[in-house]
C-alpha angles and dihedrals in degrees: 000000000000125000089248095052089049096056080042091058104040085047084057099057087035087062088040087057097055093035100259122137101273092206080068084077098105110155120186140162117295113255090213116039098197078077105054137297092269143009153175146239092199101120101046092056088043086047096060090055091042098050083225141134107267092214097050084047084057102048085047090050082051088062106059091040126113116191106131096120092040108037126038097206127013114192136169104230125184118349089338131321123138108218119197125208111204133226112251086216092067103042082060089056094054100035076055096052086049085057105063086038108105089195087062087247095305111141121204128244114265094227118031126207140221097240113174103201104209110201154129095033099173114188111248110241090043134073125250111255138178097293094067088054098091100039087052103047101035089045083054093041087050102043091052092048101055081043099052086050089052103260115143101241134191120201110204125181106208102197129191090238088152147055147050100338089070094064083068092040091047090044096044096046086058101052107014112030128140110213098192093040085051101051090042097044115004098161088064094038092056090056095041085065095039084053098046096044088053087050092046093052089059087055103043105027089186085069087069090073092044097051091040084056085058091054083050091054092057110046084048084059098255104184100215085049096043079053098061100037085056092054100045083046089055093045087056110042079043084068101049102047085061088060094040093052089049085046088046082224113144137174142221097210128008110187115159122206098274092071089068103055111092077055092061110071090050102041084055097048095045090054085053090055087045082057076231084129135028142192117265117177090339098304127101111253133168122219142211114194090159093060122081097201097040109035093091087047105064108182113242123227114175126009126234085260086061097245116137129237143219091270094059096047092046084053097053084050099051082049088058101045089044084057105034093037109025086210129188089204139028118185126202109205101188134111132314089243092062084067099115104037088065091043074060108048083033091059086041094049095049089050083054088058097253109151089178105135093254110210131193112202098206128201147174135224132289098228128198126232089281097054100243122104112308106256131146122263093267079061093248128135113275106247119225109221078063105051088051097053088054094049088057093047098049088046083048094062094043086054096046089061105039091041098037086149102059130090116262089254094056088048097047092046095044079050094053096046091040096047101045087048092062100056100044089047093057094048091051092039092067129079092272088226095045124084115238129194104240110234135186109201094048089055102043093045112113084213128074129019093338139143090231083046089060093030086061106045077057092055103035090058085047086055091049090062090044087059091043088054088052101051095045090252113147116239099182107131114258122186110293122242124195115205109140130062097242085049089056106043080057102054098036084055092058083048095069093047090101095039096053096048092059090048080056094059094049097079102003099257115146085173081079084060087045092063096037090057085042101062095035082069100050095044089048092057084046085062092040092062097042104039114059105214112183103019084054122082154250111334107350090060087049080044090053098042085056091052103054084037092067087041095061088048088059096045086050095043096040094050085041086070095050089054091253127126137211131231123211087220139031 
């Protein structure tokens, strides 16, 4: 058990004792710490219920508290709160336990859950681009870290593998393909033809019906058709599995929406017969009079055409999952604007009798310098292959000067880690629901809240025990001993790594990882500063290599479950 669930805990039966509703013990770290290390808010909320004084609530908590061999001070501080100092011997004792865990002190949840983590999801015939940045690398972040915390997960891509788009593929591939375009960028020819069929409809409105006939092919199972739908969808997971491979990002399933469609014209007409859906100006809609947002928003589920919709498919999907999985939570990690359509499937979903915890992972935009959606100057999405490459050659450069001395594969490898960090590390940074201007130079900047920031914190602790090892000087782990401030603030700070990454999980915000990693670093350069490790003797200079030691675990572990990776060098 943490520190902080310890105090938790002893607060509890303190409350219990006094007849106070033990669940108000709520301890967390102190906001100042010229006041203590943690502290609580559990009188003042007591004190509302109560219709007491909070500060006569706290002195009467105090009272029932026993800490003496846990805090050195405990103090009420304000209009309330009750502020706990803790023992450095203690700390020493935790900060000891974390230590020997090979799990850095994170203790895993007592009851695990089935969570599918639904993200990425690229469109085949098309290259991924920088919209699909966040989606991708908030969904992985995500999925290491309930995993890391002992929760069963399922990672599921759920690609656009089907739709109108294929009609002017399909159309394209059989009159203007480029075989050896095709075979040396495919990506790039299949949206050449998507893009000249579109132009040559314009131009010849009668080709719309021609290439509308090829969509109906193959939805009719047309085998010419079905070929070529299955070639363009292998080019292009080909493709992504390229990017994927560069991001370390894996999944455990990866069915596209086409998987689904023989699913679709039943499910429709049973929720007919459930009298779930009805028909509404001859389309198929599902209604929700009982809902005050969405009883003006009915979801749509088949057109009057009689072509189906994302919904539907989103709702033959959730079928299956419920079925395959059995899951008690199914996140949906894709763009702020898609909110309704999931208030939508969620409220569908619910009328079909599905109890599955429904979350929508919501983010914002990637913006460019001026603001405005990031494009390229010929106003096209940025793709990401691209932008990756560039983050590794611009990481490239920065590592050539400052590692002259290192082979080109050294370089090259230190470039990739530190690059695609970079760019991870910016995106889950950020608020996930708030927009943010992608920079370079902030990114890419080994001070602040960065990924090479942190990176290097990592690497310059691992070149401390290279020195040591030169010098003869043993770096086996001994029990550490706090005795000085700057000791303290950094071991105090490890000892919230478990606590934070079940905070993260509470409302699926990596960006709360971010900071704590943050501030370990910088707390560990603060020590750094102040606490001579290797010029210092004995065992206070072991104790502090210990110490620095832990603390580069939990920067590796800690950026491990963002997707990022840590050099020994840079």
């Amino acid at each position: 058990m943490s520190l902080q669930a310890e105090l938790q805990q002893r607060v509890a039966a303190a409350l219990c004792s006094v007849g106070i509703e033990e669940s108000l013990a709520v301890v967390t770290p102190a906001t100042d710490t010229r006041f203590g290390d943690f502290q609580t808010n559990a009188a003042m909320v007591a004190a509302k219920v109560l219709k007491k004084n909070p500060r006569e609530v706290a002195a009467e908590i105090l009272a029932h508290l026993k800490l003496e061999d846990l805090c050195q001070t405990t103090t009420i501080a304000g209009a309330g709160f009750i502020n706990f100092k803790v023992l450095d011997i203690a700390i020493s004792c935790e900060v000891n336990r974390v230590r020997e865990d090979a799990r850095n002190g994170v203790v895993q949840v007592e009851k695990p859950k089935t969570i599918i983590i639904d993200f990425s999801s690229p469109n085949v015939a098309k290259p991924m681009h920088v919209g699909h940045i966040r989606s991708t690398i908030l969904g992985d972040s995500l999925a290491r870290i309930a995993r890391h915390l002992g929760h069963r997960v399922i990672t599921d891509n759920h690609i656009g593998d089907w739709g109108t788009q294929f009609g002017k593929v399909i159309y394209g591939w059989k009159h203007l393909l480029n075989e050896e375009a095709l075979e040396q960028t495919p990506i790039a020819e299949l949206v050449r033809l998507y893009r000249e069929v579109n132009e040559l409809e314009e131009k010849d409105p009668a080709l719309k019906e021609t290439v509308r006939h090829e969509l109906v092919k193959l939805q009719r199972g047309d085998a010419e058709n079905l070929g070529i739908w299955k070639q363009a969808v292998a080019l292009s997971w080909k493709e992504f599995e390229r990017l994927y491979g560069l991001l370390d990002i894996t999944f455990d399933e990866r069915l596209g929406e086409s998987f689904y469609n023989d699913a679709l014209g039943p499910l429709v007409d049973r929720l007919l017969e459930e009298k779930i859906a009805e028909i509404s100006q001859g389309a198929v809609c599902i209604f929700f009079p009982g809902s005050p947002e969405l009883q003006e928003k009915p979801c749509l589920i088949r057109k009057g055409d009689g072509g189906f919709l994302y919904a539907t498919t989103d709702l033959a999907t959730l079928e299956y999952r419920e079925m395959r999985w059995k899951p008690d939570a199914i996140w949906y990690v894709t763009g702020a604007p898609q909110q309704l359509h999931f208030e939508q499937v969620f409220a569908s979903g619910r009328r079909m009798g599905v109890v599955t915890d429904l979350r929508h992972i919501a983010f914002g935009s990637i913006l460019g310098e001026d603001r405005k959606m990031m494009k390229t100057r010929s106003g096209e999405n940025v793709e990401l292959g691209g932008l990756l490459n560039e983050a590794i050659e611009r990481a490239l450069a920065v590592v050539e000067e400052k590692n002259a001395e290192l082979s080109r594969g050294e370089q090259e490898e230190i470039a990739r880690i530190i690059g695609l960090g970079a760019v991870k590390y910016a995106d889950l940074m950020q608020h996930r629901l708030t927009d943010y201007v992608f920079s370079w130079e902030k990114m890419l900047s080994f001070q602040g809240n960065t990924a090479p920031y942190l990176q290097n914190a990592y690497v310059r602790i691992r070149s401390i025990f290279r020195k040591a090892e030169a010098e003869g000087i043993s770096v086996e782990a001994v029990p550490i001993v706090i005795a000085d401030a700057a000791e303290r603030a950094l071991a105090l700070q490890i000892l919230q790594f478990g606590e934070v990454l079940h905070t993260v999980l509470e409302d699926q915000r990596p960006n709360l990882l971010c900071l704590y990693l943050y501030e370990l670093a910088d707390r560990f350069h603060r020590f750094y500063e102040a606490c001579p490790i290797l010029k210092s003797e004995g065992g206070v200079r072991s104790s502090r290599l210990t110490l620095a030691g832990v603390t580069a675990e939990v920067l590796k572990t800690g950026l491990s479950l963002l997707g990022i990776g840590v050099p020994e060098r840079m």
